[in-house]
C-alpha positions in Angstrom: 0.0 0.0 0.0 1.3 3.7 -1.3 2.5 5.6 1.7 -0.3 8.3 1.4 -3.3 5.7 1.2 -1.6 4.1 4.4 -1.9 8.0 6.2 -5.6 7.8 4.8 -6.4 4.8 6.1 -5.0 5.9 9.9 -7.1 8.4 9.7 -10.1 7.0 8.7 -9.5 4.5 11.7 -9.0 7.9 14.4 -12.3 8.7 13.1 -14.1 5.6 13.3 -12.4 5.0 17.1 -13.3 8.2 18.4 -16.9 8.1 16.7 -17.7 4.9 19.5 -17.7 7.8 21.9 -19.7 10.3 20.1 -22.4 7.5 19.6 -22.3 6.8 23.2 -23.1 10.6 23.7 -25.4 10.5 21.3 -27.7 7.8 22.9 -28.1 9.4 25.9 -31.1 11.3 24.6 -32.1 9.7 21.6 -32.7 5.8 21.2 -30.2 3.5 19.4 -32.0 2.4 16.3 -33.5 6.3 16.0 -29.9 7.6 16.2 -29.0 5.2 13.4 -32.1 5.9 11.6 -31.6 9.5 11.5 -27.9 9.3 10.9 -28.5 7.4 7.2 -31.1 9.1 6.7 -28.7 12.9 6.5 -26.3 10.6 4.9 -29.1 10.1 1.8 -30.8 13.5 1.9 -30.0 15.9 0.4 -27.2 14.4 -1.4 -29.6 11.6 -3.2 -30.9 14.8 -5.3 -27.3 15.7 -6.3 -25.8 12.3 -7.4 -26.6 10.4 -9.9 -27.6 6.6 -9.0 -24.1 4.2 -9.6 -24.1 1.6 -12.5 -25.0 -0.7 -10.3 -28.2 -3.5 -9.7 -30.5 -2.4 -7.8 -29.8 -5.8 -5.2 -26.3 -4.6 -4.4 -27.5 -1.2 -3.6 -30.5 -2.4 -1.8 -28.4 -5.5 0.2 -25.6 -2.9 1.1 -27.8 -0.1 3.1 -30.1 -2.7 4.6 -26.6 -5.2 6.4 -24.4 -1.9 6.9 -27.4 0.2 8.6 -29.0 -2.0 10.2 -27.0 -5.4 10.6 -23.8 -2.8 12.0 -24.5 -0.2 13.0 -28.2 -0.5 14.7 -26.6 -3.6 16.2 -23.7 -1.4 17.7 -25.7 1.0 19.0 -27.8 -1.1 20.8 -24.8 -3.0 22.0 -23.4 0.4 23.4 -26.6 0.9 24.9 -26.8 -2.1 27.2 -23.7 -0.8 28.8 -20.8 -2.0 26.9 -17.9 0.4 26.9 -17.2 3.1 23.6 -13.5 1.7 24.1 -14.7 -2.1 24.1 -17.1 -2.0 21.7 -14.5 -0.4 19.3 -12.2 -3.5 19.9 -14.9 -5.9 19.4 -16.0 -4.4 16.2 -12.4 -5.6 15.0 -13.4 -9.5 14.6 -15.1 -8.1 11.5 -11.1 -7.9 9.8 -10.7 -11.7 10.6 -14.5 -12.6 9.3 -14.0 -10.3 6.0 -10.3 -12.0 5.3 -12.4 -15.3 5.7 -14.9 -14.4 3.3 -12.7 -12.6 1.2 -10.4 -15.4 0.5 -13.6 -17.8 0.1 -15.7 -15.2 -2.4 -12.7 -13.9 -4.2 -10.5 -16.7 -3.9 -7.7 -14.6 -2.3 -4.8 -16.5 -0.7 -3.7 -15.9 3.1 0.4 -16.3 3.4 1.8 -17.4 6.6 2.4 -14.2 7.9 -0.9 -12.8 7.8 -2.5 -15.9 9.6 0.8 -15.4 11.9 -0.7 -11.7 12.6 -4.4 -12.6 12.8 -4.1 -15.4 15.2 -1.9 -13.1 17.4 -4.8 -9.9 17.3 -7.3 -12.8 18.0 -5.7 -13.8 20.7 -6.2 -9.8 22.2 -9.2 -9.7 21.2 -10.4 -13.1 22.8 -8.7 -11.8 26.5 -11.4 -9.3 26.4 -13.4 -11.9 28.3 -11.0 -10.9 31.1 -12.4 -7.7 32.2 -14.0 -7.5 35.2 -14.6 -3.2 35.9 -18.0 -3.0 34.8 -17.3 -2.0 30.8 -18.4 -5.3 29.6 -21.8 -6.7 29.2 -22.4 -10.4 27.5 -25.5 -8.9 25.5 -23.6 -5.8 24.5 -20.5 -8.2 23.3 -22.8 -10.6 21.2 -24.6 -7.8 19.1 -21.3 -6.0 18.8 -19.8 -9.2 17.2 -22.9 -9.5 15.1 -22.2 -6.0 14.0 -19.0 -7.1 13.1 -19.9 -10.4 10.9 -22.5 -7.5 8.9 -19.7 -5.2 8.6 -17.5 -8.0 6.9 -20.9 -9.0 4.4 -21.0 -5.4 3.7 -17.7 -5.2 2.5 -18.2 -8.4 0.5 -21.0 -6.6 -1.1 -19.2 -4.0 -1.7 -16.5 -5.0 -3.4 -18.7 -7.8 -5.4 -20.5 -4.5 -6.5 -18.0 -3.5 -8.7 -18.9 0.4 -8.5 -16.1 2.6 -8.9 -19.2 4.8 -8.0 -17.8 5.4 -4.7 -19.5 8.2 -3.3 -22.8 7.7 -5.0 -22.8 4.4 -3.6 -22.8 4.8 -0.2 -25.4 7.3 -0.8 -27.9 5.8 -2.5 -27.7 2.4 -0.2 -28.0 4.3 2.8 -31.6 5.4 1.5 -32.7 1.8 2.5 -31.3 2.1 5.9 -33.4 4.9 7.8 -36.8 3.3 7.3 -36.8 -0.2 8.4 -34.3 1.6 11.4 -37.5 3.6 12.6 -40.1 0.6 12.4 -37.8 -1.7 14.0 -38.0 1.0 17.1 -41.5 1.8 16.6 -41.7 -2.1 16.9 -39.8 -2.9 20.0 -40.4 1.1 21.8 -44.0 2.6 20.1 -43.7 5.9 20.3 -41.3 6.5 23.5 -38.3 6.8 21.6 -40.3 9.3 19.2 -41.2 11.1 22.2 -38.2 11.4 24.0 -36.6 12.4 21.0 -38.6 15.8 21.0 -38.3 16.4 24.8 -34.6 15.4 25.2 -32.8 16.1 21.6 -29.9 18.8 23.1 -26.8 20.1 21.5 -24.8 17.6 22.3 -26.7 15.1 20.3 -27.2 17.2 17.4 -23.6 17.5 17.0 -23.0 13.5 17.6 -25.3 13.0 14.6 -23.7 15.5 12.9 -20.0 13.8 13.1 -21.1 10.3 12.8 -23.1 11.7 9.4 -20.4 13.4 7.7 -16.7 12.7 8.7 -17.7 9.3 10.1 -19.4 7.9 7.8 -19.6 10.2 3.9 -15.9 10.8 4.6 -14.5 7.9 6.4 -16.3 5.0 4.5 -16.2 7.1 0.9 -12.0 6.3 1.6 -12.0 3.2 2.6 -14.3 1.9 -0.1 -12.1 3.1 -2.5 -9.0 1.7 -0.7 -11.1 -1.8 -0.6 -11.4 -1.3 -4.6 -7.6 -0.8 -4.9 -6.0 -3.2 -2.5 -7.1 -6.7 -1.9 -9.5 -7.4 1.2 -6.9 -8.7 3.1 -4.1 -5.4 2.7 -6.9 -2.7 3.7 -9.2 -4.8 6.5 -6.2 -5.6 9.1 -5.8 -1.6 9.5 -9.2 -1.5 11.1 -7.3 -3.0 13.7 -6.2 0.2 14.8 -9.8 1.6 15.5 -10.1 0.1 19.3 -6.4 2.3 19.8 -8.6 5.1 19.0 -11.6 4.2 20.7 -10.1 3.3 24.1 -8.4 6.6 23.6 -11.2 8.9 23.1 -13.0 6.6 25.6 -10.8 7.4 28.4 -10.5 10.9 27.4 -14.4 11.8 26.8 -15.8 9.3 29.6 -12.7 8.9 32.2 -12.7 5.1 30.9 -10.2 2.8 33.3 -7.4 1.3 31.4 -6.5 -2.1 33.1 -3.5 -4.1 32.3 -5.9 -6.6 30.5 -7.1 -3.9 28.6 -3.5 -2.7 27.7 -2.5 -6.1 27.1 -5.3 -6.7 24.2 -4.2 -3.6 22.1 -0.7 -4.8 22.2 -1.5 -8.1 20.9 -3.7 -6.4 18.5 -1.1 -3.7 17.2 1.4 -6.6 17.1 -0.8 -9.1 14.9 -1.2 -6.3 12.7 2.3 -5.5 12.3 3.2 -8.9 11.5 0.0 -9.2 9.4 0.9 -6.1 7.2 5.1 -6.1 7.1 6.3 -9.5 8.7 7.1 -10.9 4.6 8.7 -7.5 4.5 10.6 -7.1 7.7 11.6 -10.6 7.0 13.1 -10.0 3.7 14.7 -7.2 4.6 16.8 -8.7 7.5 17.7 -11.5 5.2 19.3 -8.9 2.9 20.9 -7.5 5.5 22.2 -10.7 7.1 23.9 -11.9 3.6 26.0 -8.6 3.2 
């Protein structure tokens, strides 16, 4: 991967870590599946009038807004909701770099060399000592829609890349049009009109400007990049750097809520940052000592 699309991609992942937080904000006035629901639905409008519709069918388009609205993120936000922490459920939304390698290299046929199964294991294994943490910031409920989240996540990016847009943009657009709807019956389902109703009573400033970030650099921005990274690179290059998001989500974590770092805690996002080093350079670190061992 170029130098500058590496940057891109760390940046992206700053985004998407600190954005667990601004969700977690966001929710304490406004219900999960609302906050999603009115996030897509900004994300579609007004834009939808602007762009064109991408040379795609209809079914990718369709597929795409329905898994990534409401198969991730509703599922997230409900997951934060129960009481999981914005710093876990960043690291827990990382399983969906192991499940999209797995797909990938079953839909696309895209080999796995020894180091990047070296690296994954490794990050799994940080990810897996989550079940370690015993302050409060992990619910069982929480973690199991979380790591649903993160199996549609990996589908999504399945769809997306079996898409074949280079439509970026207008892509994510139009699919998140399918999102907001089936997002705001699945609340008026489960809540009737509470959530509707506290919505008007207890929307503040500080939720305004949640929805705000998670509709524009979150998610236009952040996933307009790493689309087109994932159209670029194979699956397996661009999805271990989504490793990095929990890095940034413990971060912002601890600094917007005061989160408690544990040693288990630490411990997981060194494994994680190591698995990805060896996942991303270990053929290259490799053959670089060799050339400098034979001079």
């Amino acid at each position: 991967m170029k130098l500058h699309h590496l940057l891109l991609a760390i940046l992206i992942t700053a985004i998407w870590g600190v954005n667990f937080s601004v969700i977690k904000l966001g929710l304490n006035a406004v219900d999960p599946l609302i906050l999603a629901g009115i996030r897509f639905t900004l994300c579609a409008l007004p834009a939808l009038f602007f762009i064109r519709k991408p040379d795609v069918k209809w079914r990718y388009i369709i597929s795409y807004g329905l898994v990534f609205g409401i198969g991730l993120w509703g599922l997230v936000n409900l997951g934060i909701k129960t009481g999981l922490s914005a710093g876990i459920a960043s690291l827990l939304l990382q399983f969906s770099a192991f499940f999209t390698i797995l797909l990938g290299s079953l839909v696309f046929k895209e080999s796995l060399n020894r180091y990047q199964i070296a690296g994954f294991t490794l990050a799994c294994t940080g990810l897996l000592s989550i079940v370690f943490i015993t302050d409060g910031s992990v619910t069982l409920f929480g973690t199991l829609l979380v790591l649903a989240g993160a199996m549609a996540w990996s589908i999504a990016n399945i769809i997306n890349k079996r898409s074949g847009t280079k439509q970026i943009f207008a892509f994510l657009v139009w699919s998140s049009a399918f999102s907001p709807v089936p997002l705001f019956l699945l609340d008026w389902l489960v809540n009737g009109a509470n959530g509707y109703t506290a919505l008007v009573t207890h929307l503040d400033a500080r939720s305004v400007l949640s929805i705000l970030f998670q509709v524009y650099p979150n998610t236009l921005f952040g996933y307009w990049v790493w689309n087109s990274l994932l159209k670029q690179y194979p699956i397996s290059t661009v999805a271990p750097l989504s490793l990095l998001v929990p890095v940034f989500g413990i971060l912002g974590s601890m600094v917007i809520f005061g989160e408690d770092v544990s040693m288990v805690k630490i411990l997981a996002l060194m494994l994680i940052i190591s698995g990805l080093a060896v996942g991303l350079y270990g053929h290259r670190l490799t053959s670089f000592l060799r050339e400098n061992a034979s001079i």
